[in-house]
C-alpha positions, 0 to 999 in steps of 0.5 A, spaced: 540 435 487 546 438 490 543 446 490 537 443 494 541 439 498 545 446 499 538 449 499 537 444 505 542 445 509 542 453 509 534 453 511 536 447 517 542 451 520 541 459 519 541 462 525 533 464 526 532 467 532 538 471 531 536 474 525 528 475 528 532 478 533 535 483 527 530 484 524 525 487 530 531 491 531 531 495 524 524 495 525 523 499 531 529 504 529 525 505 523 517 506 526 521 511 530 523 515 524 516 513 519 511 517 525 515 523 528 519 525 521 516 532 519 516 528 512 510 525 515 506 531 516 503 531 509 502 522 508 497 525 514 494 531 510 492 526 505 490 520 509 485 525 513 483 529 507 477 525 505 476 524 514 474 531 513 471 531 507 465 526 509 465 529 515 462 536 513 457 531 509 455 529 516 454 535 519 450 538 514 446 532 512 444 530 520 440 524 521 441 523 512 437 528 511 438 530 502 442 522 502 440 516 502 444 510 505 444 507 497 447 514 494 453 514 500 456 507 499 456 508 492 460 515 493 464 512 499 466 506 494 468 512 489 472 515 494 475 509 496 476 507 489 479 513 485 482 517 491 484 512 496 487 507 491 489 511 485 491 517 489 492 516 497 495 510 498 499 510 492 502 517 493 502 516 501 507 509 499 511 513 494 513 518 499 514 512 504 517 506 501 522 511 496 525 515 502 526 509 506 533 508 503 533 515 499 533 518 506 538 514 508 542 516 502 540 524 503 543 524 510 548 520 508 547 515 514 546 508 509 553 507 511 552 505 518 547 501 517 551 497 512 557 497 517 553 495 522 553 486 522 546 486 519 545 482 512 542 487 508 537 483 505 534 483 512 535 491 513 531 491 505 525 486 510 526 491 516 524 497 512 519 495 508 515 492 514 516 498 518 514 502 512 507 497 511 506 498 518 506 505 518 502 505 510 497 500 514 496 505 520 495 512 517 489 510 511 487 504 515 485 508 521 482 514 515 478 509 512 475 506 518 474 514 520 471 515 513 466 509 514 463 510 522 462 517 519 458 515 513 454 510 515 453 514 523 449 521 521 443 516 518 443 514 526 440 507 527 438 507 519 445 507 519 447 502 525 442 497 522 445 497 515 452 497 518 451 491 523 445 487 520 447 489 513 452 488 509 456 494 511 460 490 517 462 486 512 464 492 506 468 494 511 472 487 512 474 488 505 475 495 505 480 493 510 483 489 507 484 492 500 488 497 504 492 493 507 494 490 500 495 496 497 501 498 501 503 490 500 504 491 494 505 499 492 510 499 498 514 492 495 514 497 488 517 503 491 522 499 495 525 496 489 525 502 485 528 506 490 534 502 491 535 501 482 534 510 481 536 515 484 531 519 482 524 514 482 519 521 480 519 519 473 518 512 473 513 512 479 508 517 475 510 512 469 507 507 475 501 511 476 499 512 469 499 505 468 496 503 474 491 509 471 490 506 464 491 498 465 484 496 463 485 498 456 492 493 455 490 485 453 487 481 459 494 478 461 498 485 461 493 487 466 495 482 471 501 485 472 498 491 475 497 491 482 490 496 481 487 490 478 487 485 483 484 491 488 479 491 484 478 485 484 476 485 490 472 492 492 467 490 496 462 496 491 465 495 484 465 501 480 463 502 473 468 505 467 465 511 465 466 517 459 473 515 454 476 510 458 469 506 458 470 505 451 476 503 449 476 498 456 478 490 455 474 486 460 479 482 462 477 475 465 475 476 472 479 473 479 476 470 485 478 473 491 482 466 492 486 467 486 486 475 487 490 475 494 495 469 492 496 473 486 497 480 488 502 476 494 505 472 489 507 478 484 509 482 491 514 478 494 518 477 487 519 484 487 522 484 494 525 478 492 528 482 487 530 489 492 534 484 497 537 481 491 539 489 488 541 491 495 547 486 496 551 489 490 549 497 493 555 501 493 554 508 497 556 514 493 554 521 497 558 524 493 553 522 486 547 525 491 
């Protein structure tokens, strides 16, 4: 009772608006540092590499000559699936959410942030929004691309399918997919960024796991952030060759429980990074 009643109080008496102040701060130092560093150049490169790729299919099927509306969404699920999901977005957030506090170790700046009168745990909430912001924008705006590409050179088959079909609504989904990917990719590569120096080595170990967590039991699978994202993949997509046979089905989630879940497990991770960053000490000398 008394750690509620403290718990109260802190919640009662903390200075919001000062920490609000704080935290928009960090946050537009570091959307400054996310959109003009040079680092960035290769999170465009492969947001905009499928962007380029549907659009050399639409230049040499005008008006859906050799294609077919049906056969296009399925290959733009699979793009969405297995490139943007498994690749993209997972390397993208890699690169930005590890560098976020790796950077700062590279070029020996941390220590200014950790002397300036800001809590930590809000400094760990700041970069990870601006990171999520930035993560949300670069593929958010490729998907939506890749998606006016694919359904516009069908012309007004295309326009059809798109606002008197299905296809506004699998954008919505598309959309939304994305941006809890980099919610929860980034709250991963955040929190691994502040346990190890070098987070390479366990981020391939997140991929394979990402890659390969169909073939574990059901309730490992629900550890997996992959496996909430498909869960709510407007298109699903089957298994095929090796992976099909050893793949456990596991119970699936509705999209009521998916997004809570997927939620859930990410704030516990951030939970667990700001808890991380209040016994970091600097060391440029060990970098």
């Amino acid at each position: 009772m008394k750690q509620l009643e403290s718990l109260r109080t802190f919640l009662r008496e903390a200075p919001w608006h000062f920490w609000t102040t704080q935290l928009i701060a960090v946050m537009q130092i570091e959307l400054k540092k996310n959109f003009l560093r040079r680092r960035s150049i290769w999170i465009y490169l492969v947001a905009l590499a499928p962007v380029l790729l549907i659009g050399a299919h639409a230049i040499d099927s005008p008006m859906g000559r050799r294609c077919n509306i049906e056969e296009d969404t399925r290959i733009l699920a699979g793009i969405f699936q297995l490139f943007y999901l498994r690749l993209g977005i997972f390397f993208g957030c890699m690169g930005l959410f590890t560098w976020l506090f790796r950077g700062e170790i590279v070029e020996k700046s941390l220590h200014y942030y950790f002397l300036a009168p800001v809590r930590r745990e809000l400094l760990v909430v700041g970069k990870y929004l601006a990171g999520m912001m930035t993560a949300v924008f670069f593929f958010g705006l490729s998907i939506f691309l890749s998606f006016a590409l694919m359904y516009g050179h069908f012309g007004p088959a295309g326009k059809a399918y798109v606002f008197s079909g299905p296809g506004l609504g699998q954008l919505m989904s598309y959309m939304g997919v994305t941006v809890l990917a980099c919610v929860g990719y980034g709250s991963l590569f955040v929190a691994l960024s502040l346990v190890i120096k070098n987070p390479i080595l366990p981020g391939a170990a997140v991929l394979v796991w990402e890659t390969f967590h169909p073939v574990f039991p059901s309730m490992l699978q629900k550890l997996s952030i992959m496996f909430y994202l498909r869960q709510l993949c407007p298109v699903p997509l089957q298994p095929e060759g090796l992976l099909a046979l050893f793949t456990v089905i596991a119970e699936p989630v509705s999209p009521w429980l998916a997004v809570p879940g997927l939620l859930v497990l990410s704030t516990a991770i951030l939970v667990f990074a700001c808890m991380r960053i209040r016994k970091m000490e600097i060391s440029y000398l060990a970098d």
